[in-house]
Residue frames as qw, qx, qy, qz and C-alpha x, y, z in Angstrom:
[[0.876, -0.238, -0.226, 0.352, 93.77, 93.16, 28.02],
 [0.054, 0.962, -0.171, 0.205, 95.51, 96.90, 27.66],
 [0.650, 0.547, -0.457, 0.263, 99.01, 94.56, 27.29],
 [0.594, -0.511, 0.528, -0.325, 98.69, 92.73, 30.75],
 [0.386, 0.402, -0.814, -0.164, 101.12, 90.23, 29.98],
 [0.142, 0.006, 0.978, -0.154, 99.62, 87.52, 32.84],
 [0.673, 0.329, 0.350, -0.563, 96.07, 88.07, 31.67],
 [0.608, 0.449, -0.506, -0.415, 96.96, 87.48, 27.81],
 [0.191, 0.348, -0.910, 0.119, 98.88, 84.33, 29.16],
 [0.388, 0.102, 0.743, -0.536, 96.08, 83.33, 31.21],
 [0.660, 0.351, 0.042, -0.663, 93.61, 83.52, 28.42],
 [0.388, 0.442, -0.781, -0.209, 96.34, 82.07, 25.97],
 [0.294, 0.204, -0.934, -0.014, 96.42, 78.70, 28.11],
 [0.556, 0.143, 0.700, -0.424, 92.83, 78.13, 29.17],
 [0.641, 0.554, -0.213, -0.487, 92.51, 78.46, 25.52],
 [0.383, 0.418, -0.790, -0.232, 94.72, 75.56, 24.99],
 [0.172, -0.028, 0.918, -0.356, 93.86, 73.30, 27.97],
 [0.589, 0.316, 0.269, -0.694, 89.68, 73.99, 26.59],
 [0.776, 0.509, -0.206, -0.311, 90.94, 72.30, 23.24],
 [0.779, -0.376, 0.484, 0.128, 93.16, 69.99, 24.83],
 [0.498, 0.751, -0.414, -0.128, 96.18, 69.99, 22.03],
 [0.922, -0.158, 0.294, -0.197, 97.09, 66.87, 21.39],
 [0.737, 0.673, 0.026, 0.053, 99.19, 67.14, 18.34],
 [0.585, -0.393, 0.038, 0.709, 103.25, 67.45, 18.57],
 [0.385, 0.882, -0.113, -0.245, 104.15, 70.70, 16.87],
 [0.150, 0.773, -0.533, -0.310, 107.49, 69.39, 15.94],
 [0.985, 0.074, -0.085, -0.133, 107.99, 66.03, 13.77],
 [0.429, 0.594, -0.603, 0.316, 112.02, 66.52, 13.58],
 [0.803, -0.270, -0.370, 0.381, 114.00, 64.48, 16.54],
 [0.649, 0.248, -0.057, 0.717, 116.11, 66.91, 16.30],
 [0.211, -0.577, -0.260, -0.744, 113.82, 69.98, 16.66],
 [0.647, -0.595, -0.430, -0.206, 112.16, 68.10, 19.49],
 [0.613, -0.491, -0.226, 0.576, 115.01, 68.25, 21.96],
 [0.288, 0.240, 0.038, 0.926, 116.06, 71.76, 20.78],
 [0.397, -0.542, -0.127, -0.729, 112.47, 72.80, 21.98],
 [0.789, -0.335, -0.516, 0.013, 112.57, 70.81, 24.40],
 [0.401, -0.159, -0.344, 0.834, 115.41, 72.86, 26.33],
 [0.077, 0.265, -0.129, 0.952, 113.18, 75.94, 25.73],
 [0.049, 0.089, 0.617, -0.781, 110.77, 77.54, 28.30],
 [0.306, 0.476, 0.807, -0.166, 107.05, 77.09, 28.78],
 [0.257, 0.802, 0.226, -0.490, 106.59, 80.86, 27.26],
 [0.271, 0.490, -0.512, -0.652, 108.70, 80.41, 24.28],
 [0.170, 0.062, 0.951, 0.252, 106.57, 77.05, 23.49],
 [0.332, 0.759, 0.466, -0.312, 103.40, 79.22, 23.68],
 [0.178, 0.851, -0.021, -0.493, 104.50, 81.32, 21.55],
 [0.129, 0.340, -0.719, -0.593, 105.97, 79.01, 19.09],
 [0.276, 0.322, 0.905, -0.029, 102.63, 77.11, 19.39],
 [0.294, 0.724, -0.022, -0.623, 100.88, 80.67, 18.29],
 [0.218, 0.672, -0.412, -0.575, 102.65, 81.13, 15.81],
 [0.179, 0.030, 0.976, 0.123, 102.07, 77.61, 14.48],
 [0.241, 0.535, 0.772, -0.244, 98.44, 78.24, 14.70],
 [0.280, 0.920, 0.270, -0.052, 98.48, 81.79, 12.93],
 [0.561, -0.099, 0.251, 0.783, 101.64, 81.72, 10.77],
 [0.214, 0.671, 0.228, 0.672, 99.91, 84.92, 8.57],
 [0.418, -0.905, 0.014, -0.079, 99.84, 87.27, 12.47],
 [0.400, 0.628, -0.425, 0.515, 103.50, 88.44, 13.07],
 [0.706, -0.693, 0.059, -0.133, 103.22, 87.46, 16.85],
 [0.470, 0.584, -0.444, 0.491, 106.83, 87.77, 17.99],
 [0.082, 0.014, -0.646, 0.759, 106.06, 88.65, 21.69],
 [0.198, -0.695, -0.677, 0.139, 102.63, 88.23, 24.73],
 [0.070, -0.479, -0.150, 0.862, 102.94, 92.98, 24.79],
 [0.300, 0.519, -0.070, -0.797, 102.56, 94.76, 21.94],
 [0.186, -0.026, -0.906, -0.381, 101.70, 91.86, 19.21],
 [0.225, -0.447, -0.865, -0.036, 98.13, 91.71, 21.51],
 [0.049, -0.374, -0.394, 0.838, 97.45, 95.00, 22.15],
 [0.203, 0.165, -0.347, -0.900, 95.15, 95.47, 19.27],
 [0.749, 0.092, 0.482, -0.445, 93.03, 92.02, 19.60],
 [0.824, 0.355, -0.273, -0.347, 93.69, 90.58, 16.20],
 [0.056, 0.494, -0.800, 0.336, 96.19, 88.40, 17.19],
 [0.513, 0.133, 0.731, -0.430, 93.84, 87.10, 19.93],
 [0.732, 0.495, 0.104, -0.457, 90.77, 86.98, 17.25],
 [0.557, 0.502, -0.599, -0.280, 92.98, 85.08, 14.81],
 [0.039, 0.369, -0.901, 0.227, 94.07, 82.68, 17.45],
 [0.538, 0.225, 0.697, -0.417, 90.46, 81.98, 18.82],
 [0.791, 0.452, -0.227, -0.344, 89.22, 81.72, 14.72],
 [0.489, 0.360, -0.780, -0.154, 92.06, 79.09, 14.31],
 [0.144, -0.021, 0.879, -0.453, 90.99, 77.07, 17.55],
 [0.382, 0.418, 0.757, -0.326, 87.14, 77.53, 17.21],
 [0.070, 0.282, 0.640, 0.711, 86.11, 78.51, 13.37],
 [0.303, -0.521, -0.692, -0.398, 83.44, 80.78, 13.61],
 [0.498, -0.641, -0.528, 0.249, 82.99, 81.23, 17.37],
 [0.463, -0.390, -0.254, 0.754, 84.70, 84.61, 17.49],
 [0.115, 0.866, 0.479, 0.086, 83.32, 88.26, 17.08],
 [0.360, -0.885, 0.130, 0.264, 84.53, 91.63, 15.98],
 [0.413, -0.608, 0.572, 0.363, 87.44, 90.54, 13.75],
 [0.426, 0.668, -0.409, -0.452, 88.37, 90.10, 10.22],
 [0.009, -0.221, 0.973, 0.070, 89.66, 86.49, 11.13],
 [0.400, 0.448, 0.757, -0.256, 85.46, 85.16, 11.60]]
């Protein structure tokens, strides 16, 4: 992706729509409206990091310029299905 930020994003959210997420990430009330106020890219990215709390993912640049990141994200979505990476 050589840290094209609309490609990663693109990938990021056919990846979610493919596995249709279904689940709330937050149970708090409280939480909920607090995320609720924030933007579509800091819910990806607190939905990441949900999915692969052991990957420091912080930001859609340099956190994905290496692939593991990605590879951890597609092992936590599809077990198994990804190649190349320490996370399969």
């Amino acid at each position: 992706m050589d840290g094209n930020l609309k490609l990663i994003l693109g990938l990021i959210w056919t990846l979610i729509l493919h596995y249709s997420i279904s689940m709330p990430m937050w149970d708090d009330e409280e939480e909920q409206e607090e995320k609720a106020q924030a933007t579509p890219k800091q819910r990806l990215l607190g939905w990441i990091q949900n999915k692969i709390p052991q990957m420091p993912v912080t930001n859609f640049k340099s956190n994905w310029q290496d692939g593991t990141a990605l590879g951890a994200l597609v092992d936590n979505c599809a077990p198994g299905e990804c190649w190349g990476s320490d996370f399969c």
